[in-house]
C-alpha positions in Angstrom: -72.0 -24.3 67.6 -74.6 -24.0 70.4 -75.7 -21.0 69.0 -76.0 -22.6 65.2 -77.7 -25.5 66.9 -80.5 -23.3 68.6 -80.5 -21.4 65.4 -81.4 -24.8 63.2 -84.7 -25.0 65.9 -86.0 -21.6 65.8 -88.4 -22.0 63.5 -90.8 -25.0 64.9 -93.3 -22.7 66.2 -93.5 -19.7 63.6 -96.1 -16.9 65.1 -98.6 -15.9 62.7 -98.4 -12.2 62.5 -102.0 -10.1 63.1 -103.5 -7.6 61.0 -101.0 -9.1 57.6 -100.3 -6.0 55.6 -100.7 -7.9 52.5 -101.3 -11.3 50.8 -99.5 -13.4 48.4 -102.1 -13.1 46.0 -102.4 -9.6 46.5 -99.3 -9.5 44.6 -101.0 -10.3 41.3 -103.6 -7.6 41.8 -102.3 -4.8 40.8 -101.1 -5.1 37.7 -103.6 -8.6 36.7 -104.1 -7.4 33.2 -100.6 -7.7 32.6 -100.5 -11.2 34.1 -103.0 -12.1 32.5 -101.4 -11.1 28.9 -98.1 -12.8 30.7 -99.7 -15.8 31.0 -101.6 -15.7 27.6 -98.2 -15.2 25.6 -96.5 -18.0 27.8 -98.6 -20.5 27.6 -98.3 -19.7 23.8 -95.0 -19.8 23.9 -95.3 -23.4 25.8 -97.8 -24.4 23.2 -95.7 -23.2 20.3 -92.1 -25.6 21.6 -94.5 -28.5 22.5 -96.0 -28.2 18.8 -93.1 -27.8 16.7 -91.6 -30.8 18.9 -94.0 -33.1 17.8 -94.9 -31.8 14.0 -91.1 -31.4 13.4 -91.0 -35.4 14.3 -93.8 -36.2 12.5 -92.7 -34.2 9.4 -89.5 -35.9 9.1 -90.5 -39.3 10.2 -93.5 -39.1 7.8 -91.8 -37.3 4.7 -89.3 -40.2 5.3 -91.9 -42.7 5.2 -93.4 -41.4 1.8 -90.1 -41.4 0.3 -89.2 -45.5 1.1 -92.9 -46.3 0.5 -93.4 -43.8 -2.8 -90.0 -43.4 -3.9 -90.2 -40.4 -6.9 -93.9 -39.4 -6.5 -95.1 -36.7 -5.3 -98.1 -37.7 -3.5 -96.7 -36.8 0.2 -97.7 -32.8 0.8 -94.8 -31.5 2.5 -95.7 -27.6 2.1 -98.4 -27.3 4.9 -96.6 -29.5 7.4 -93.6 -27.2 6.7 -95.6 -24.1 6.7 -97.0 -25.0 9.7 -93.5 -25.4 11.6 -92.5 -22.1 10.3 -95.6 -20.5 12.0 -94.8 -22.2 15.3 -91.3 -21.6 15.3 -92.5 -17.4 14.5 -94.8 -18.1 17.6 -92.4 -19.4 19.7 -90.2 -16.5 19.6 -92.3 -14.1 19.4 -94.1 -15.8 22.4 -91.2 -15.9 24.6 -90.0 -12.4 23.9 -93.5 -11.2 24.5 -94.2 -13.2 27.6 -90.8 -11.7 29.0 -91.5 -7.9 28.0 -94.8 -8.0 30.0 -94.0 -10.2 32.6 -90.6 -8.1 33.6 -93.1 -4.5 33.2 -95.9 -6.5 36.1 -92.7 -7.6 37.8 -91.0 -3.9 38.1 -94.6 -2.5 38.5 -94.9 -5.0 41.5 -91.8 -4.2 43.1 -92.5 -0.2 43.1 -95.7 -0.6 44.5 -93.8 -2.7 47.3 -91.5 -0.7 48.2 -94.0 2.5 47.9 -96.4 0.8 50.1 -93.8 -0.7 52.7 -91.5 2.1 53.2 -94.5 4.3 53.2 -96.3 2.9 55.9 -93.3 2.8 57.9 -92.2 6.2 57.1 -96.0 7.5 58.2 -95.2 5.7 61.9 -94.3 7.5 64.5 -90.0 7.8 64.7 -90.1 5.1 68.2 -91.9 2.6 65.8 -89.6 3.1 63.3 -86.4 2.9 65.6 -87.7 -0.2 67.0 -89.0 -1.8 64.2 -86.0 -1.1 61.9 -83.8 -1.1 64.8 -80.2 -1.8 62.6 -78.9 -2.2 59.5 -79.7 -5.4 59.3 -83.2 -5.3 59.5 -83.1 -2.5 57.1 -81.1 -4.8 54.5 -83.5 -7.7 55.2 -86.8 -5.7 54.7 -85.2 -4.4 50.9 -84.2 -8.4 50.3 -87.6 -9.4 51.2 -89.4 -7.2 48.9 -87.1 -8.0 46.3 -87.7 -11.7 47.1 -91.3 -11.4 46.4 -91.2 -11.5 43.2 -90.1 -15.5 42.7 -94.0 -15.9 43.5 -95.6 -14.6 40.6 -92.1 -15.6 38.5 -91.3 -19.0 39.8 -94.3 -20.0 41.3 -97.5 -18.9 40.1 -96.6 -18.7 36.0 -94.5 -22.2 35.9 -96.8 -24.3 38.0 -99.7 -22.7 35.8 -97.9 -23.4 32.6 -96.4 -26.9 33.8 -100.2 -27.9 34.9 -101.8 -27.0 32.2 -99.6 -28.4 29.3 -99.2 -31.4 31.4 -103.6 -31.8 31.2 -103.7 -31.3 27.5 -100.6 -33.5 26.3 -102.3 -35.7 28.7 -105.8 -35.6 26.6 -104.4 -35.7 23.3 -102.8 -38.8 24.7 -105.8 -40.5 25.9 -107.2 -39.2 22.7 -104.9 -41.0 20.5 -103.4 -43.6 21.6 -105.3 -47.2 21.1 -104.7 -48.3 24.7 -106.9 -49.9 27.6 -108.4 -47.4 29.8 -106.4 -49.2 32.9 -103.3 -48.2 30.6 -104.3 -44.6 29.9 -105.0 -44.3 33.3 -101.7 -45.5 34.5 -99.7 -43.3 31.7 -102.0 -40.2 33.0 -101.0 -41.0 36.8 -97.3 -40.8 35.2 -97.8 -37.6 33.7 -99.0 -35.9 36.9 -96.7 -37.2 39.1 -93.9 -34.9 37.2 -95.8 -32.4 38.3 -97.2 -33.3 41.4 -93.6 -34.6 42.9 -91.6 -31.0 43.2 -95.2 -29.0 44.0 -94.8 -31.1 46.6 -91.2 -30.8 48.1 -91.5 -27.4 48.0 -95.0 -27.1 50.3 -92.8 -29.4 52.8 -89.7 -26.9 52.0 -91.2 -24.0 53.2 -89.2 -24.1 56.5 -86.1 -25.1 55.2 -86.2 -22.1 52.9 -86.7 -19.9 55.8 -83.7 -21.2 57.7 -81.4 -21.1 54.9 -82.8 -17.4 54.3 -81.5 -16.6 58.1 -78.7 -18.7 57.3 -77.5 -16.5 54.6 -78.1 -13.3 56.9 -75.9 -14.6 59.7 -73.5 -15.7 57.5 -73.2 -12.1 56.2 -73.5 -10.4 59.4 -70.6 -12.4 60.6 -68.7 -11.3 57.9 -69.9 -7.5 58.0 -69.3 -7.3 61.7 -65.8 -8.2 62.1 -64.6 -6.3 58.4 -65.8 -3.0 59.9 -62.9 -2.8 62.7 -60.8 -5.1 60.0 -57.3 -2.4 60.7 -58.0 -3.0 64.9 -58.5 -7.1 64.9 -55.2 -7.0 62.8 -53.3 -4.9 64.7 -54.2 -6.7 67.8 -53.8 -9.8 66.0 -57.4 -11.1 66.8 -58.5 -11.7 63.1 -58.3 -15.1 63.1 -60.0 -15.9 66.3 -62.6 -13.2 65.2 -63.6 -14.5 61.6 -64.3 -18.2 63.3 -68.2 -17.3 63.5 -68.0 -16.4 59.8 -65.6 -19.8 59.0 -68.5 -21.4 60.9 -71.5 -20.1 59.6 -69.9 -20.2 56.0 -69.7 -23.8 56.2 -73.4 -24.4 57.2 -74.6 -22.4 54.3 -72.5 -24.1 51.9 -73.5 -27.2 53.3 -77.0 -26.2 53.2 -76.4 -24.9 49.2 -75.0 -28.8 48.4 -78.3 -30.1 50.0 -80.3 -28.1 47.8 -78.4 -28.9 44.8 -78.7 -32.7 45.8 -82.7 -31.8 45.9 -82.5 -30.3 42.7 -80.8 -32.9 41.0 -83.5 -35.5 42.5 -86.5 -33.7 41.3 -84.9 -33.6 38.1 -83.9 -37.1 37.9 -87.4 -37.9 39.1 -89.3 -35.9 36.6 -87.2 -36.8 33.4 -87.8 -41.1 34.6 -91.5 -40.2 35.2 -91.6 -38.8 31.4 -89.2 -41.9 30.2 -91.4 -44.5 32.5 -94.1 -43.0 30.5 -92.7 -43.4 26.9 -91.8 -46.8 27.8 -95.3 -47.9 29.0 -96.6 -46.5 25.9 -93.7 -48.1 23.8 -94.2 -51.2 25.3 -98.0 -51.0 25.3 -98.1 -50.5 21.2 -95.4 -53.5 20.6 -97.4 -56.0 23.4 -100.5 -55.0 20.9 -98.7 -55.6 17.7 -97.6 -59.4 19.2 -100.1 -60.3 20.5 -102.0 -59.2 17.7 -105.0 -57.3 19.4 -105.8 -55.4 16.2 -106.8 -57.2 13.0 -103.2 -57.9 10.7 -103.0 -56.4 7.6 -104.9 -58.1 4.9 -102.1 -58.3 2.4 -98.8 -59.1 5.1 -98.2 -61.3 7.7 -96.8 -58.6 9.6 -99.6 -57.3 12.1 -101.4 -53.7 11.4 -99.5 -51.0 13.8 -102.4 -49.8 15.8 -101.2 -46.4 15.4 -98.8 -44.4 12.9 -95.2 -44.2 13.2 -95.2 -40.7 12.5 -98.2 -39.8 15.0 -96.3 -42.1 17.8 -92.8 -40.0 17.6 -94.9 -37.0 17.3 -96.3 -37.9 21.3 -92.9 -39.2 22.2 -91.3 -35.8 21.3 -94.3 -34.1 22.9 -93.5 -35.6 26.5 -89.5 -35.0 26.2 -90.4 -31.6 25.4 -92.8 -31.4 28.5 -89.8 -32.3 30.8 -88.5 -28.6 29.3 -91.5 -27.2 30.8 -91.4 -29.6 34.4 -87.7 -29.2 35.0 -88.1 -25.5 36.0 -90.6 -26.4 39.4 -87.5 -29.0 40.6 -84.6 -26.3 39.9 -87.0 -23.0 41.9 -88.6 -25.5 44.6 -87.2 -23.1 47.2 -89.6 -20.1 45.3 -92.7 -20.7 47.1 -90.5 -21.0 50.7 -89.1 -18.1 50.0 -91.9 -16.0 49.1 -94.3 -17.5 52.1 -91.0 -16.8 54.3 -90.6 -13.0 52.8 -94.5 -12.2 53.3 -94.6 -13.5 57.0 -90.8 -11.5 57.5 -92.9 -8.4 56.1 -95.9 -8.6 58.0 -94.5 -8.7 60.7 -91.9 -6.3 60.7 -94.9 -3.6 59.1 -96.8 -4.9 62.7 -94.1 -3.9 64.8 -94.1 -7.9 65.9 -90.8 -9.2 66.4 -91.3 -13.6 66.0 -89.2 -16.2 66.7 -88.1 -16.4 63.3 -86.4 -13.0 63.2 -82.6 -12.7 63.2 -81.6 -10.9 66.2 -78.8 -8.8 66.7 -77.3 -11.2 68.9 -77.8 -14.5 66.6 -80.2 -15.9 68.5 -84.2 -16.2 68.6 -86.8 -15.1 70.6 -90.0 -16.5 71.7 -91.5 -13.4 73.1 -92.8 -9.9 71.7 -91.5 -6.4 73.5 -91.8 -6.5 76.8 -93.5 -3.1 76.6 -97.2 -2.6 76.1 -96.7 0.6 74.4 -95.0 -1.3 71.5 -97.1 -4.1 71.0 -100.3 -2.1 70.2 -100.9 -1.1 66.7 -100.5 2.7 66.3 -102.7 5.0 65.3 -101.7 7.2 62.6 -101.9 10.7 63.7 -104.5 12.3 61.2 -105.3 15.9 62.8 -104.4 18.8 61.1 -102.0 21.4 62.6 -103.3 24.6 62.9 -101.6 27.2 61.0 -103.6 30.4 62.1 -104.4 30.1 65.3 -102.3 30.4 68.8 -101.1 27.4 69.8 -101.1 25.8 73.1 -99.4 23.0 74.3 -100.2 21.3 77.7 -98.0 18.5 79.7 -99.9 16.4 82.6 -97.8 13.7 84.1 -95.9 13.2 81.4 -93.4 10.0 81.6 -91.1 8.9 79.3 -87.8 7.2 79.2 -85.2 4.9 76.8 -86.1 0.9 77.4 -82.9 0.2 78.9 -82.5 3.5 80.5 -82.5 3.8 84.4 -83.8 7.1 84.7 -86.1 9.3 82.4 -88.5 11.9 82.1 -91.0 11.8 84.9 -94.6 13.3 86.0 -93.4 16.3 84.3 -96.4 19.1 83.9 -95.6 22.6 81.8 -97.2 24.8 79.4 -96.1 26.1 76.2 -97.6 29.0 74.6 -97.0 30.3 71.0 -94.4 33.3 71.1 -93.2 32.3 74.7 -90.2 30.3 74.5 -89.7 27.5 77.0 -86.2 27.0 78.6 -85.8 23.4 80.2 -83.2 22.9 82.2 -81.9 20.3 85.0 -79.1 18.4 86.7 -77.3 15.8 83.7 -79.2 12.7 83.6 -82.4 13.9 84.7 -84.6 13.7 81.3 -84.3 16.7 79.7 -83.1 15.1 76.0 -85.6 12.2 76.6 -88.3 14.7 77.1 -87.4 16.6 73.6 -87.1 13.4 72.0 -90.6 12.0 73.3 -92.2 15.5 72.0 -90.3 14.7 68.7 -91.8 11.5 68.2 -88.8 9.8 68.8 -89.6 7.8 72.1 -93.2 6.5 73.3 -95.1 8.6 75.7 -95.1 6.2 78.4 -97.8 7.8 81.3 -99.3 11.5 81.3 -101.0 13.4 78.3 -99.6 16.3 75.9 -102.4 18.2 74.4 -102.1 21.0 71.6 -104.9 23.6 71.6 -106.9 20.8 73.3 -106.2 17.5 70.8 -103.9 14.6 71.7 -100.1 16.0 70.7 -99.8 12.5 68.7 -102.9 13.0 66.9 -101.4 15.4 64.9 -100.0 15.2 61.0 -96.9 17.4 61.3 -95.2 16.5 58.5 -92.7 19.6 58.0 -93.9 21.6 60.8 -92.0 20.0 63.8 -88.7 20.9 63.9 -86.0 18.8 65.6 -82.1 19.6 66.6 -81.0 16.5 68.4 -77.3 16.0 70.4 -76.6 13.4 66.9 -76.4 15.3 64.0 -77.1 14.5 60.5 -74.3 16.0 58.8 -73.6 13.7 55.6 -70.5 14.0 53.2 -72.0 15.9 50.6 -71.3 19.9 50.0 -72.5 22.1 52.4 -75.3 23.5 50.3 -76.4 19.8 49.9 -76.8 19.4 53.6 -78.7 23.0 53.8 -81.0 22.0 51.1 -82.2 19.3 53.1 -84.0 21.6 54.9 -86.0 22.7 51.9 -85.2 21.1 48.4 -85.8 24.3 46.7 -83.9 27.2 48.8 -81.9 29.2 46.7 -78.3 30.2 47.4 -79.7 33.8 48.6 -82.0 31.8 51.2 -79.0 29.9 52.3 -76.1 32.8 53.0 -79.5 34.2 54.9 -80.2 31.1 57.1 -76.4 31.1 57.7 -76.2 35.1 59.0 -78.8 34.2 61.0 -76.6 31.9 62.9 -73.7 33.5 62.7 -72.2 31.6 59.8 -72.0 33.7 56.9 -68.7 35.5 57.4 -67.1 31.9 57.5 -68.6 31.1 54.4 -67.5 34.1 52.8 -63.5 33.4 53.6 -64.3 29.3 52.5 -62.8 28.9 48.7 -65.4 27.2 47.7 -68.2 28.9 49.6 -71.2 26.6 49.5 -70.1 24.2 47.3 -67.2 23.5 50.0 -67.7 19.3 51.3 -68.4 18.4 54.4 -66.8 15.4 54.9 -68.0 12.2 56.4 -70.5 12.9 59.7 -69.0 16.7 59.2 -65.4 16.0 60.1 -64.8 18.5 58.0 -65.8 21.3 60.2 -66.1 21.9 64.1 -68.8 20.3 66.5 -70.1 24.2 67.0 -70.5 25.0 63.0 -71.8 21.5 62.7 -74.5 22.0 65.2 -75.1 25.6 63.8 -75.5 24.3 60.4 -77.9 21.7 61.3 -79.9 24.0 63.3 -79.7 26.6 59.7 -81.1 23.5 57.7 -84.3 23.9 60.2 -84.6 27.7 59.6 -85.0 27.4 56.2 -88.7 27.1 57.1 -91.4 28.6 59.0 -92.1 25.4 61.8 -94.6 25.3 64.2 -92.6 23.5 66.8 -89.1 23.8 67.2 -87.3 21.6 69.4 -84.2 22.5 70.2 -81.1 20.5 72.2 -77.9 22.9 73.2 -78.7 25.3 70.2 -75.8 27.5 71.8 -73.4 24.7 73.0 -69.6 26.2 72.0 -70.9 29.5 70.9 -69.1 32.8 72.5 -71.1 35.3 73.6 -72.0 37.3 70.9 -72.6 34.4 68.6 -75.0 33.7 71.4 -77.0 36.5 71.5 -77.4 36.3 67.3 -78.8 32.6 67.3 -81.0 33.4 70.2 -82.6 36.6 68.4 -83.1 34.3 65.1 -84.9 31.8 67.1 -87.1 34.3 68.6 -88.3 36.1 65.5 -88.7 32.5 63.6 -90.7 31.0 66.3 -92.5 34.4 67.1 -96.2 32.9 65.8 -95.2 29.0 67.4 -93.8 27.2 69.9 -90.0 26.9 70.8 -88.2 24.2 73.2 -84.7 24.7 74.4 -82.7 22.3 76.5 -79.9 24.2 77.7 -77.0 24.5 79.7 -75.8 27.5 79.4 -78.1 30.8 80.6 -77.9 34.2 80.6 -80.2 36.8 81.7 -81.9 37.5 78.5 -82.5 34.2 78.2 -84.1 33.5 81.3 -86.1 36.8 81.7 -87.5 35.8 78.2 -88.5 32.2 78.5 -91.1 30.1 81.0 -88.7 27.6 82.6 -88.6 24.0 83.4 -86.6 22.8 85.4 -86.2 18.7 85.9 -84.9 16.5 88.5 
């Protein structure tokens, strides 16, 4: 509960994030043309319910009228008001099914160019910034439900507030218009009006906070769910289920006791409106009978009944009109979380795009943090690299004092200085522990270069646009349970079956595939458990010699390989990477090996 407690306090000081990526108006921009035709075909659609409202009641209540008063004549003109209800009834539908064809095109349009422009700029980071800025699942499933949230703004915010306003102003005139009143009573029946609109626009500006904690509410809630389901067969066994699914018992009943608040909200702003719009018809009611009995307006000349200062028909015409504007005002009561929820999605955005991390973030460990990364490196927006690699030319690459290590690590790379030259293979090798991984995985783009400089042919090493022509083979593969031509394919979308069984001689593969039933279409399995850590690592290490690379980084290429196997990977290497550079971390030597390769050796 001390952890819930801190967690209903996190968000008193909410950290604007620098540089925003985007706007909430921004969202509109892209696709205002079809907004605008949105909001053209809804307001007509509002237009079209409020008028057939109010000429279906004055049709009825005036073709009654002529009937008592001219019983069997024909003077009342009932085709035009009927004609006229047909139309707006037409205009209704059509309206509506309009408004919703364009609006849902802008709102799938919006959410494309979201998600291109989001996971694009983080896919064009370097791989640390990534890591740490999507550093679990959970971020991951919070950046997709924020971009999906986004689009309550333009949905339930921007086109019911515009079409509650202005239907609201003009039922408003026409009142004022129409109705024989004092100006002190107009006024009064105006200030009414807007205060059905004003009332929920304003719970949900003073929301906005709420809507951000339930948001993180709803997270935690399903974290603490996630977390304990995924070693579900272990708590059982060990009979810790039921001490282990508290957190989710506890955060379950905060978020259903945060759901009943809102719908007590919702149910107040609706009560509110609908007794604004009755307080209103009554004022009005009770204006037009204090005028009749107090006789204000001249009596008829032929009753002793006074004049009605205004027509029966007319009157339940207006009435209607402002029971069907509570139609249009109930909406901003029931979505007064929207605008909340779409201020709390852009700041959650922004920030995670500016590689912030705020005190409104839900950590891994529940709780929230006041500070940024303690690491300088981190903080500072990144430059995107932008230099060109150079195909043609020999490449050099040059390391001066380079540092670089895992945050939590104890020991790294360190004020490490080597050369690489194209066609020269460097072998890096060193005592366990001493950096050699950390130093593949800074070069990959993987970890931050922390002190030193890497230069290629003379440019900063990060400067540089590799795109497809850095290779990496990391200790974690990426073998996923698809077939193994899938997983090959990844290498190069396009490689036909010829370029596979080639890739796979190469290292030393292809006679296994030969004697599989199935050949390449043979699955995998989950993480690869469907073959050996050796053929895994040699199949992961084929995907990257599917293509000419300029760099090649390479972790135990020939971890679990015999000898001869050994000597056929090595001599594929060589000949792929004969024109650019090559990295081995290794273990294992042998004299070909070293009489062939610079070496590094760490620690």
């Amino acid at each position: 509960m001390k952890e819930m407690a801190q967690f209903h306090k996190a968000d008193k000081h909410t950290p604007k994030p620098t540089n925003p990526v985007f706007r909430l108006r921004d969202l509109i921009k892209p696709s205002f043309d079809l907004w605008l035709i949105s909001w053209g075909l809804g307001l007509l659609t509002v237009f079209a319910v409020l008028g057939l409202l109010m000429v279906s009641g004055w049709f009825i209540s005036a073709a009654a009228l002529a009937g008592m008063v001219a019983l069997g004549s024909h003077a009342f003109n009932y085709m035009m008001p009927a004609a006229v209800i047909r139309m707006l009834a037409m205009m209704r539908t059509a309206g509506r099914y309009g408004e919703l064809m364009v609006s849902h095109h802008a709102v799938f349009a919006l959410l494309k160019d979201l998600r291109l422009t989001f996971f694009s700029r983080l896919a064009n980071e370097p791989l640390y910034a990534q890591r740490q800025t999507l550093s679990s699942a959970q971020q991951m499933h919070r950046l997709v439900s924020d971009i999906d949230r986004l689009d309550e703004f333009v949905l339930r915010v921007v086109s019911p507030w515009l079409f509650a306003v202005i239907a609201t102003l003009c039922l408003a005139g026409l009142l004022w218009w129409l109705l024989p009143l004092a100006t002190m009573q107009k006024l009064f029946i105006c200030f009414l009006m807007l205060m059905a609109v004003v009332l929920p626009i304003g719970v949900a500006l003073t929301k906005t906070s709420f809507a951000k904690r339930l948001a993180d509410m709803a997270e935690k809630r399903r974290q603490a769910l996630l977390q304990p389901l995924s070693i579900l067969t272990h708590l059982i066994l060990w009979q810790q289920w039921q001490p282990q699914s508290q957190a989710f018992l506890a955060w379950d009943d905060a978020h259903l006791e945060a759901e009943r608040a809102i719908n007590k909200t919702q149910g107040r702003l609706k009560t509110s409106i609908q007794l604004a719009l009755f307080a209103t018809i009554l004022l009005i009611l009770t204006a037009i009978f204090t005028a009749i009995t107090t006789e204000i307006l001249a009596p008829n000349l032929n009753s002793n009944i006074p004049k009605l200062p205004i027509s029966i028909p007319l009157l339940l015409a207006l009435i209607l009109g402002l029971l069907g504007l509570g139609e249009i005002l109930i909406p901003l009561g029931q979505h007064y979380l929207a605008w909340g929820n779409s201020v709390g999605a852009k700041n959650r955005l922004n920030a995670l795009v500016s590689g912030l991390i705020d005190d409104n973030a839900v950590l891994s460990d529940g709780m929230s943090n006041n500070s940024v990364l303690n690491d300088s490196t981190l903080n500072d927006r990144i430059t995107l690299p932008t230099q060109p690699i150079p195909l043609d030319a020999p490449l050099q690459a040059t390391l001066k004092g380079v540092s670089a290590k895992f945050a939590d690590a104890i020991a790294g790379a360190t004020n490490i200085d080597a050369t690489i030259n194209s066609g020269k293979p460097l072998l890096v090798q060193g005592t366990s522990g001493s950096g050699k991984t950390t130093l593949l995985q800074m070069l990959a783009g993987e970890l931050p270069l922390l002190a030193g400089e890497i230069t290629l042919n003379g440019q900063p090493w990060h400067s540089y646009d590799w795109q497809d022509q850095l290779g990496y083979l990391g200790q974690q593969l990426d073998i996923f349970d698809q077939t193994l031509a899938v997983n090959l394919r990844l290498g190069k979308a396009d490689a036909t079956d010829a370029e596979l069984m080639t890739v796979l001689k190469q290292v030393g593969l292809a006679n296994w595939v030969h004697n599989l039933p199935q050949g390449l279409a043979t699955p995998l399995g989950e993480y690869g458990m469907a073959v050996s850590g050796g053929q895994a690592r040699r199949i992961a290490l084929a995907r990257l010699l599917l293509k000419p690379r300029q760099v090649m980084l390479l972790d135990e290429p020939f971890a679990g390989l015999d000898e001869a196997t050994r000597h056929q990977v090595w001599q594929s290497l060589k000949a792929h990477q004969q024109t650019g550079l090559l990295v081995i971390v290794s273990h294992q030597t042998w004299d070909e090996l070293i009489t062939e390769c610079n070496r590094l050796v760490i620690g």
